[in-house]
C-alpha positions as CSV (number, residue, x, y, z in Angstrom):
1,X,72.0,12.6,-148.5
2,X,71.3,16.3,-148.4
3,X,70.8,18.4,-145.2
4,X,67.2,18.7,-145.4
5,X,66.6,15.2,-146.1
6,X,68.6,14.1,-143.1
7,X,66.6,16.7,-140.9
8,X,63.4,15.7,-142.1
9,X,64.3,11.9,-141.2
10,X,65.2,13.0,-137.8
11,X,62.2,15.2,-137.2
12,X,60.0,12.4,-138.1
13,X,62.0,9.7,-136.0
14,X,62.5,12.2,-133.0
15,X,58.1,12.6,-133.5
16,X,57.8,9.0,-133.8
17,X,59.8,8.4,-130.5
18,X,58.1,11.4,-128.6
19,X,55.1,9.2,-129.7
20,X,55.5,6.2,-128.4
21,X,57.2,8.1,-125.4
22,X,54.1,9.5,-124.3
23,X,52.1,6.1,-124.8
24,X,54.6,4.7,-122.2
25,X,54.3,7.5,-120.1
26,X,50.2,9.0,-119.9
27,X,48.1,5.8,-120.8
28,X,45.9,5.0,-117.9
29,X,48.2,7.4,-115.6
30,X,47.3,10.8,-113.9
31,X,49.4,13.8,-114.7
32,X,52.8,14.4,-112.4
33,X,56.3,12.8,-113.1
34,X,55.0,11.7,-116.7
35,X,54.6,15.9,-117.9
36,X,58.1,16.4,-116.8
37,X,59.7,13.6,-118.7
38,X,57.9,14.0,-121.7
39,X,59.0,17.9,-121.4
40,X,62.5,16.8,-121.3
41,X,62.1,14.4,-123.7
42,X,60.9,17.4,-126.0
43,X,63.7,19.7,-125.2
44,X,66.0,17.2,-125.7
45,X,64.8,16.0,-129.3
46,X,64.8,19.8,-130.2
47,X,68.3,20.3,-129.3
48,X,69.8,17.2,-131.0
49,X,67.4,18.5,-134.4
50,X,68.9,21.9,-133.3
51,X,72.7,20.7,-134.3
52,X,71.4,18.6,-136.9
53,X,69.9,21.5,-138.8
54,X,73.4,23.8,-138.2
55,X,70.6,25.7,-136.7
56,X,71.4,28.3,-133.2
57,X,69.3,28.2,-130.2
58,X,68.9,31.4,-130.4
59,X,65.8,34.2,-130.2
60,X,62.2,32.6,-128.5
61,X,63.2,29.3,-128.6
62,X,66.0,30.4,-126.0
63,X,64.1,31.8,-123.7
64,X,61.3,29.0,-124.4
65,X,63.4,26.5,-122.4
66,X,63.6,27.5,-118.9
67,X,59.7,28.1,-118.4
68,X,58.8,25.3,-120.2
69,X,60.9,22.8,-117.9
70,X,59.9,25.1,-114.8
71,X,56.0,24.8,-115.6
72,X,56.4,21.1,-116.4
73,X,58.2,20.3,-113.0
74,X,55.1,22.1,-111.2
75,X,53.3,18.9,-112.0
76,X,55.6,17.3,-109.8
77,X,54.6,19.6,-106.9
78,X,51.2,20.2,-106.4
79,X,47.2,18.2,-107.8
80,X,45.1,21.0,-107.9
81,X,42.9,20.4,-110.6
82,X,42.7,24.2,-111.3
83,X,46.1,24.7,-110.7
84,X,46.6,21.9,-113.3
85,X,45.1,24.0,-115.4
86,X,47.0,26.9,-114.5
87,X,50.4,25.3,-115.4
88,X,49.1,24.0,-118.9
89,X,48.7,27.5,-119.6
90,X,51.8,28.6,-118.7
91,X,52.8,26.0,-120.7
92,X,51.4,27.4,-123.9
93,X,52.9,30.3,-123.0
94,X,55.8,29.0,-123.3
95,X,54.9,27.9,-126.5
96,X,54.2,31.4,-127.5
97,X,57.6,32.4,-126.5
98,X,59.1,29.4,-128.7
99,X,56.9,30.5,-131.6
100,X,58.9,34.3,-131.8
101,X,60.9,34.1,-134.8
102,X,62.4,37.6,-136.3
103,X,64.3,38.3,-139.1
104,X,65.3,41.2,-137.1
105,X,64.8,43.0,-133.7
106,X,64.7,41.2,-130.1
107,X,62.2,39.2,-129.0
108,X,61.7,41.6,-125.5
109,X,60.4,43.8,-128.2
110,X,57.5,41.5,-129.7
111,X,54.3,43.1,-129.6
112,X,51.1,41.3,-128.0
113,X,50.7,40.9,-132.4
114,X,53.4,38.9,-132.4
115,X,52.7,36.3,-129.4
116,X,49.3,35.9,-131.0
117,X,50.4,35.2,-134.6
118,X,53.1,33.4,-133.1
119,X,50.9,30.8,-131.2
120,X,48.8,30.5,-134.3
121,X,51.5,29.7,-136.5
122,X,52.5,27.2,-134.5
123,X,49.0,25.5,-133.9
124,X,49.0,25.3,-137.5
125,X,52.3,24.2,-137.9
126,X,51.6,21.2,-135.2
127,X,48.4,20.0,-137.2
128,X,49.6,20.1,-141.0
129,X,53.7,20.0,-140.4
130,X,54.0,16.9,-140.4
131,X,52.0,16.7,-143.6
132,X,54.9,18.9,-145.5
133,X,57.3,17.2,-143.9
134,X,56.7,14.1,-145.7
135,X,55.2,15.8,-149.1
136,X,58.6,18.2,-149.5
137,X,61.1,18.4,-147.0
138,X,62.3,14.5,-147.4
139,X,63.9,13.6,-150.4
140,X,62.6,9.9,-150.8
141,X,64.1,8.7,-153.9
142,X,67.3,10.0,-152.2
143,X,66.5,7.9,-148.9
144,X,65.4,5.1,-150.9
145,X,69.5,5.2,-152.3
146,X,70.8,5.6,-149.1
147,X,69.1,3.0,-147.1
148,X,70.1,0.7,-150.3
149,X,73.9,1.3,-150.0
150,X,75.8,-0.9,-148.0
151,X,76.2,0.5,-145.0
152,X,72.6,0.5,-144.1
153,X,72.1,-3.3,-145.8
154,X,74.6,-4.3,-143.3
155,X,72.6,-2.5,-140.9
156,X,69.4,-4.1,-141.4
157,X,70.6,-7.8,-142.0
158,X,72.3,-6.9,-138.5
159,X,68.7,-6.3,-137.0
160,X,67.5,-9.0,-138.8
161,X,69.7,-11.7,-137.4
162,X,69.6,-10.1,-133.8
163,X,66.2,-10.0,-132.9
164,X,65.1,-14.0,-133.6
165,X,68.4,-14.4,-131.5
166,X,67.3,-12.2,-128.8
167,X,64.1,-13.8,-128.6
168,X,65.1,-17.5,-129.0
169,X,67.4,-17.0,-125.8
170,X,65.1,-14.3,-124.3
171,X,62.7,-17.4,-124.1
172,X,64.5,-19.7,-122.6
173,X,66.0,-17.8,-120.0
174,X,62.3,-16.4,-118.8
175,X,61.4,-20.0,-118.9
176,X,64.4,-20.6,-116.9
177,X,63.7,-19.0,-114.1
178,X,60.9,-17.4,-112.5
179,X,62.6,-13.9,-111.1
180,X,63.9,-13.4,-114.4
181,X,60.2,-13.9,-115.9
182,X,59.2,-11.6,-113.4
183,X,60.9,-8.5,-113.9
184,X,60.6,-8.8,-118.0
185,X,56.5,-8.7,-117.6
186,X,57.1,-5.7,-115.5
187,X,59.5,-4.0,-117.5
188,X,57.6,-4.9,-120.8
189,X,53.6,-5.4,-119.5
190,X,51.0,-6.8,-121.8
191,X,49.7,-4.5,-124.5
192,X,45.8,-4.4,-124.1
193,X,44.1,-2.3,-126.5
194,X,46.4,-1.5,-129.3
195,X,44.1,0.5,-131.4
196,X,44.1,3.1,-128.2
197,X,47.9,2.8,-127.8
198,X,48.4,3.1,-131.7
199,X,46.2,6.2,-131.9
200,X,47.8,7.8,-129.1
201,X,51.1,7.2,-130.3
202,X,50.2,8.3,-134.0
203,X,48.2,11.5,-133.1
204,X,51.2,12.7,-130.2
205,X,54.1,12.0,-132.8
206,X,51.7,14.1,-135.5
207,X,52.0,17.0,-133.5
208,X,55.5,16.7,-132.0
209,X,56.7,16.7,-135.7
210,X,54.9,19.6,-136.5
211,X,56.0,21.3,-133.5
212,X,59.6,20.3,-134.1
213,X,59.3,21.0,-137.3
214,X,58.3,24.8,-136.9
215,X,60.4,25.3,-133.9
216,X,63.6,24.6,-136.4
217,X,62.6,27.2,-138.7
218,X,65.7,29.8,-138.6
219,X,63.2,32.2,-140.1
220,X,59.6,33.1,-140.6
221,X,59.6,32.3,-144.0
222,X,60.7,28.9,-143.5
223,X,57.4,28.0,-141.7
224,X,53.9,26.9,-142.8
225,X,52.5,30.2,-142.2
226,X,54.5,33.3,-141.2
227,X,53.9,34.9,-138.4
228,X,55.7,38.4,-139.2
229,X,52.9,38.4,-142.4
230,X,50.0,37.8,-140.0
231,X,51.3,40.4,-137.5
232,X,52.4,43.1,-140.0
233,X,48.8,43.0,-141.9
234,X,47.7,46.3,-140.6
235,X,44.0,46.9,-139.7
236,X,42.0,48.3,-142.4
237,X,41.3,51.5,-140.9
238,X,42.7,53.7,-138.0
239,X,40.7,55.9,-135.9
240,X,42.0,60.3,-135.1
241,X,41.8,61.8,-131.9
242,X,38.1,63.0,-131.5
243,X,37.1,60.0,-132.0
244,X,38.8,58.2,-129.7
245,X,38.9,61.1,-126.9
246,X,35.1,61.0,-127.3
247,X,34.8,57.6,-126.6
248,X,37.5,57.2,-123.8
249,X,35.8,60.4,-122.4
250,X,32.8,58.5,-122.0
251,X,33.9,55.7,-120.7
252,X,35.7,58.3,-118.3
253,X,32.6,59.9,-117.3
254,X,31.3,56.5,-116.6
255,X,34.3,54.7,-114.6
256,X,34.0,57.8,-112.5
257,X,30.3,57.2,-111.6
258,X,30.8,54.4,-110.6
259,X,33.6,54.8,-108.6
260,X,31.9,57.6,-106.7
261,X,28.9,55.0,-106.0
262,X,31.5,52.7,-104.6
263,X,33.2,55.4,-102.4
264,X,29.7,55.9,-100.9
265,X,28.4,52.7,-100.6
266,X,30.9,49.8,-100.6
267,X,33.9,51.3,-98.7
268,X,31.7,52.0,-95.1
269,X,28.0,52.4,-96.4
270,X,26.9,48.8,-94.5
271,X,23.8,50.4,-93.2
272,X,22.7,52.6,-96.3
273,X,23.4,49.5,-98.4
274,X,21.1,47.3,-96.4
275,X,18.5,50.1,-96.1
276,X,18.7,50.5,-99.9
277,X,19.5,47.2,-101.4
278,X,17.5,45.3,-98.8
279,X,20.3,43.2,-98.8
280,X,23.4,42.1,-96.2
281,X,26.7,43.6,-97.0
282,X,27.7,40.3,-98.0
283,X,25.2,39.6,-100.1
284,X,25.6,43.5,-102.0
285,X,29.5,42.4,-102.1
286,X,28.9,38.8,-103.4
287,X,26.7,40.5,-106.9
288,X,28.6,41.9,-109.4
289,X,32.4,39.9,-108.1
290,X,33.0,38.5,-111.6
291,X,31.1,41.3,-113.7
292,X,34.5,44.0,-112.5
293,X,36.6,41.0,-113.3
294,X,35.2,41.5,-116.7
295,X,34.9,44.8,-116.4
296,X,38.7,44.9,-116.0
297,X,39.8,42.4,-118.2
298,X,37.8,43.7,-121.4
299,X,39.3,47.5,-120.6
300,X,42.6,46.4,-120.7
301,X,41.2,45.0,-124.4
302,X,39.8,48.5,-125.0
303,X,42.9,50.3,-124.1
304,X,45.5,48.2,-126.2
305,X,43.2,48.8,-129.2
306,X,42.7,52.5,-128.7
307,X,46.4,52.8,-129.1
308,X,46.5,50.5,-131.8
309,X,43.7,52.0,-134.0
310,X,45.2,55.6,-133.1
311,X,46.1,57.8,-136.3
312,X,49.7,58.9,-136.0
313,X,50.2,62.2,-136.7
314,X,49.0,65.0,-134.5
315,X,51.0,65.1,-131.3
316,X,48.9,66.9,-129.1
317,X,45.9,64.3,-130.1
318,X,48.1,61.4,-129.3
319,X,48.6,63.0,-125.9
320,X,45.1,63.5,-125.4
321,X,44.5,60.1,-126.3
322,X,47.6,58.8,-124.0
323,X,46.1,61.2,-121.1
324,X,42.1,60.1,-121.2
325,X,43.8,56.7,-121.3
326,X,45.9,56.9,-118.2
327,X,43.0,58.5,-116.3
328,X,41.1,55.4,-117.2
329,X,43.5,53.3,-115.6
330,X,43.3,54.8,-112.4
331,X,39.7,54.6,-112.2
332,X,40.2,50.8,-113.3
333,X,42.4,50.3,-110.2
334,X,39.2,52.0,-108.1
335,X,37.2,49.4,-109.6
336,X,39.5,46.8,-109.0
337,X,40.0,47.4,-105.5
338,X,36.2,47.3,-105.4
339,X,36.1,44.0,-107.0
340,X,38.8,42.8,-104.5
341,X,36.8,44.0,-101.2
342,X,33.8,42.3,-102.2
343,X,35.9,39.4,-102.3
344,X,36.9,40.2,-99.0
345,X,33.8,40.5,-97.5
346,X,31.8,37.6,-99.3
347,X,35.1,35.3,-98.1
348,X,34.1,36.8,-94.2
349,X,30.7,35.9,-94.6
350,X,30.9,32.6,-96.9
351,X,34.7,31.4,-96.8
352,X,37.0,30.7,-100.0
353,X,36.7,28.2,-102.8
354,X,38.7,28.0,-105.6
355,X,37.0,30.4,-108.2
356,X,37.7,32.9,-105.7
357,X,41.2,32.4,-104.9
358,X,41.7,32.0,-108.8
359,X,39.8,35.1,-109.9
360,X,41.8,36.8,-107.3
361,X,44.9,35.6,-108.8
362,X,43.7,36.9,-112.1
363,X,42.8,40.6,-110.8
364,X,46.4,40.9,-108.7
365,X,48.0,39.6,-112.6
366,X,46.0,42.2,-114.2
367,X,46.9,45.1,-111.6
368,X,50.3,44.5,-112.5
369,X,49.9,44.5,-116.1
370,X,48.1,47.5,-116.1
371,X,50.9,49.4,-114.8
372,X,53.1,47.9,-116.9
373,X,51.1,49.2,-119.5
374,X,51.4,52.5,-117.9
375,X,54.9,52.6,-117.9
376,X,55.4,51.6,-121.7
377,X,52.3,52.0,-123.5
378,X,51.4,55.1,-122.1
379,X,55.3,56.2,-122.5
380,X,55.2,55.6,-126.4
381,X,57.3,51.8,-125.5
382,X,54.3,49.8,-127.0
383,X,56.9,47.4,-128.0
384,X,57.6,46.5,-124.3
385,X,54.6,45.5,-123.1
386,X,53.6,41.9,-124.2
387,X,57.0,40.9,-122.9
388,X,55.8,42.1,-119.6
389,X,52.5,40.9,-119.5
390,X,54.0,37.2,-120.4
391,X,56.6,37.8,-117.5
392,X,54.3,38.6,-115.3
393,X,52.1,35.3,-116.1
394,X,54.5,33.3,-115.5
395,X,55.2,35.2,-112.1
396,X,51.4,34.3,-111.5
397,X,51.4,31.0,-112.3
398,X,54.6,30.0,-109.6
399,X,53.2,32.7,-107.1
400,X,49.8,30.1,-107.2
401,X,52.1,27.3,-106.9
402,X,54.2,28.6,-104.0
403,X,50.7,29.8,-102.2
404,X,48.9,26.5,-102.5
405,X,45.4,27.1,-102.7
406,X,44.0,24.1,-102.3
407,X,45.6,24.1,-98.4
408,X,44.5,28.1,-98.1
409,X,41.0,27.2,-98.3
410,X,40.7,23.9,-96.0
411,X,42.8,26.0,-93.8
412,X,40.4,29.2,-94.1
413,X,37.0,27.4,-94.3
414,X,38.2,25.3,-91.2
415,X,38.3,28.5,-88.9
416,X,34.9,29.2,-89.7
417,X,32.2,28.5,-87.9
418,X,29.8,27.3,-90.5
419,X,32.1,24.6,-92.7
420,X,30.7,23.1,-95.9
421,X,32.0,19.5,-94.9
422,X,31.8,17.8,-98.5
423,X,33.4,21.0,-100.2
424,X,37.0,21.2,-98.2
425,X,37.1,17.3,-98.3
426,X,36.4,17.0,-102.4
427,X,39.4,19.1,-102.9
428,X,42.9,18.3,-104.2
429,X,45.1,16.0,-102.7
430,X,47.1,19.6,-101.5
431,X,44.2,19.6,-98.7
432,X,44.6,16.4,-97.5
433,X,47.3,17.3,-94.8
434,X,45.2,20.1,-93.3
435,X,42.6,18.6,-92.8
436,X,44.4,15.6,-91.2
437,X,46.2,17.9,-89.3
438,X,42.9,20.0,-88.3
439,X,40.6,17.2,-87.5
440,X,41.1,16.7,-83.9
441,X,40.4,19.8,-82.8
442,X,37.1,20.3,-84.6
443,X,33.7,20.5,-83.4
444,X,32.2,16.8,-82.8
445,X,29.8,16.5,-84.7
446,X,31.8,18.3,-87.9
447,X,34.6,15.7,-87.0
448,X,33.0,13.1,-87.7
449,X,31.2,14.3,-90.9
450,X,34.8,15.3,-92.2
451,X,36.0,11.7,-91.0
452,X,33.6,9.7,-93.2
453,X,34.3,11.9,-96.0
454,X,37.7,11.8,-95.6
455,X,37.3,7.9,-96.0
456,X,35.1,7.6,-99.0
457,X,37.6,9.5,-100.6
458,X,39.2,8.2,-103.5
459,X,42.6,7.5,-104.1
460,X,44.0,7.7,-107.3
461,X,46.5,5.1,-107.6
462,X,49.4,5.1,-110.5
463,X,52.9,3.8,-110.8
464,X,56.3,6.2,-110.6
465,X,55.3,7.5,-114.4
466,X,52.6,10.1,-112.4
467,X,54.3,10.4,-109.2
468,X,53.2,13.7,-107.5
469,X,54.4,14.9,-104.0
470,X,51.1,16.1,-102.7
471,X,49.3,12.7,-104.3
472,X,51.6,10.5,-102.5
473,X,51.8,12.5,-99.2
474,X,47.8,12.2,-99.2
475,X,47.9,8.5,-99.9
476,X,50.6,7.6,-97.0
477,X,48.1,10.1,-94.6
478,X,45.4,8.5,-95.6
479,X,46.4,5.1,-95.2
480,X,48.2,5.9,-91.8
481,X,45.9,7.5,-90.5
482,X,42.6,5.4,-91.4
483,X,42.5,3.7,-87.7
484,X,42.1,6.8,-86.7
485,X,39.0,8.0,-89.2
486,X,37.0,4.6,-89.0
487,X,36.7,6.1,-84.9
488,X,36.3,9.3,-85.4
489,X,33.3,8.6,-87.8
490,X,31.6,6.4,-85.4
């Protein structure tokens, strides 16, 4: 049987097993242990396939690993529901870093080009892989031969004689005796649904065995779609120096406007704001949070395509360019800090949730990136930066897990004197032991509202497939402290 038979076979067994593995492990259940072992599960299969294929662990899918277990483990951890979202995109990100694969050059040196193509590929790849898998890569008159010869007819008459044994004594020994009985139902439970379990199993293993299937690919032109092509296609037109100082000059001009507004009114104008706006300083602060959010997201957008679309050729324009742009940046960092003490003071006045802790996050990510893209774009080391940027996302994402927002705001909204009762008791189960820990020194009459919410809370109950630490901490509190509750909320 040739090599690429014998891969494909093992790509689609390894799919079909990832399958079923993920039918075991997420029907019914909420996410925690299960993400982790199916992770491992992954890495594992793409190792053995890895050998298989002769093929080296070697470029993204190296440096693929770590995060990808790290990420998956943070499911473990913390039950944020936002944060749960946080870690699936680090996850992809991971995925992105798989996806790099060069016929030459390091993958530190990908451009953001590359990541994107990349991912796309490999989206593609996981919906129609497994489709060439089974038209081309296996061989199935050749597997037809070899499953024929007489190693694997020994094989299956062996299977074929076992398993009527196995369940003819199986039988009788659960119909022997009743502990017996009891731990085969538990280890093998009644299958309700099958339809659901088959189509979960079919449409996971589709994917894995695209997945796997692209992640074995030595080279780019060995997959569906390559991702060096879509990266290398150049954009159809570039733009020269005027055109871009003029533009950048404007947006200059503009930033600086508004920056000088700020200075005057934001950073210790309370009473000409309020005489102005006709409006608290909270309330000025609390409009226009998530408009600089985008305002500093989409430059970052508008800076990496300025140096994309600029003609090479005259030096002194490029430096122009490269000058206007760093200015721009500065006054971006003006406008973030602006964005960032609005936070500060609608948090004073109203107290956290977790759009604000989030979109926080995402500004302190982006601060960081942009100087990053200072110190390589700006430098002429374009081919530095998405490296960075990816780095730096994943720094994000375990800084969020380390800081546990979900206990940052029940602790913060706790302190203040106004509390929104049903908010800080609907979050995650992360909040749970602050606000046990916080009740009895509350305020009567918000004691007992947090009590009786606090009870009608629901517990979401699984086995050791979606074991979570915070999940299971806020269960035993809850349940140990219930007593406790049923007075307070009298």
């Amino acid at each position: 049987m040739s090599l690429t038979t014998k891969v494909g076979i093992g790509v689609g067994a390894a799919g079909a097993a990832l399958g079923i593995w993920a039918d075991v492990l997420f029907r019914g259940q909420p996410l925690g242990l299960n993400v982790l072992l199916w992770t491992v599960a992954f890495a594992v299969a793409l190792t053995f396939l890895l050998r298989l294929a002769h093929a080296p662990l070697h470029q993204g899918r190296r440096w693929m690993i770590a995060p990808l277990i790290l990420f998956a483990a943070a499911f473990l951890w913390h039950d944020a529901p936002v944060l749960v979202a946080a870690n699936l995109l680090a996850l992809a990100g991971a995925a992105a870093l798989g996806a790099l694969r060069r016929t030459e050059g390091r993958v530190h040196r990908a451009a953001v080009t590359d990541y994107a193509a990349g991912l796309l590929a490999a989206g593609f790849s996981a919906a129609a892989g497994a489709l060439h898998l089974l038209h081309k890569d296996i061989d199935w008159d050749e597997t037809r031969r070899a499953v024929q010869s007489d190693r694997m007819s020994s094989v299956s008459r062996g299977v074929a004689l076992g398993l009527p044994l196995l369940a003819l004594f199986g039988g009788l020994f659960i119909a022997a005796d009743a502990v017996f009985r009891s731990l085969v139902t538990a280890a093998v439970p009644p299958i309700e649904h099958p339809l659901a379990h088959v189509l979960v199993i079919l449409v996971v293993a589709w994917l894995s065995v695209g997945l796997l299937r692209d992640l074995l690919a030595s080279r780019d032109d060995h997959r569906l779609i390559s991702p060096m092509a879509l990266a290398a296609r150049r954009v159809p037109f570039s733009l020269g120096a005027t055109e871009l100082g003029i533009a950048l000059g404007a947006l200059n001009l503009l930033f600086l406007a508004f920056v000088l507004v700020q200075f005057r009114y934001l950073f210790g104008g309370k009473e000409l704001v309020e005489a102005r706006t006709h409006l608290t300083y909270a309330q000025y602060a609390r409009h226009g949070f998530f408009e600089l959010l985008a305002v500093s997201v989409s430059i970052l957008l508008v800076l990496l395509a300025g140096d994309a679309l600029a003609r090479k050729g005259s030096t002194s324009g490029l430096r122009l360019v490269r000058l206007l742009s760093a200015s721009l940046v500065g006054l971006v960092f003006v406008v973030m800090a602006s964005a960032l003490q609005r936070m500060r003071l609608y948090e004073q006045a109203y107290g956290l949730t977790e759009l604000r802790v989030y979109a926080v996050g995402v500004i302190l990510w982006l601060g960081a990136v942009l100087v990053w893209f200072a110190v390589t774009v700006l430098r002429g080391r374009r081919d530095l930066f998405a490296v960075g940027a990816v780095v730096a996302g994943f720094a994000a994402t375990a800084v969020l897990n380390g800081v546990n927002p979900d206990a940052l705001i029940a602790r913060t909204n706790l302190d203040r004197p106004k509390v929104d009762v049903s908010y800080v008791a609907g979050l995650g189960d992360d909040a749970v032991p602050v606000l046990l820990d916080r009740l009895p020194s509350l305020r009567p009459e918000l004691r007992r509202a947090l009590a009786i919410e606090l009870l009608r809370r629901d517990e979401r109950h699984g086995d050791w497939r979606s074991f979570n630490f915070a999940r299971s901490r806020a269960n035993t509190l809850l349940a140990q402290h219930r007593p406790e509750l049923v007075r307070l909320s009298r």
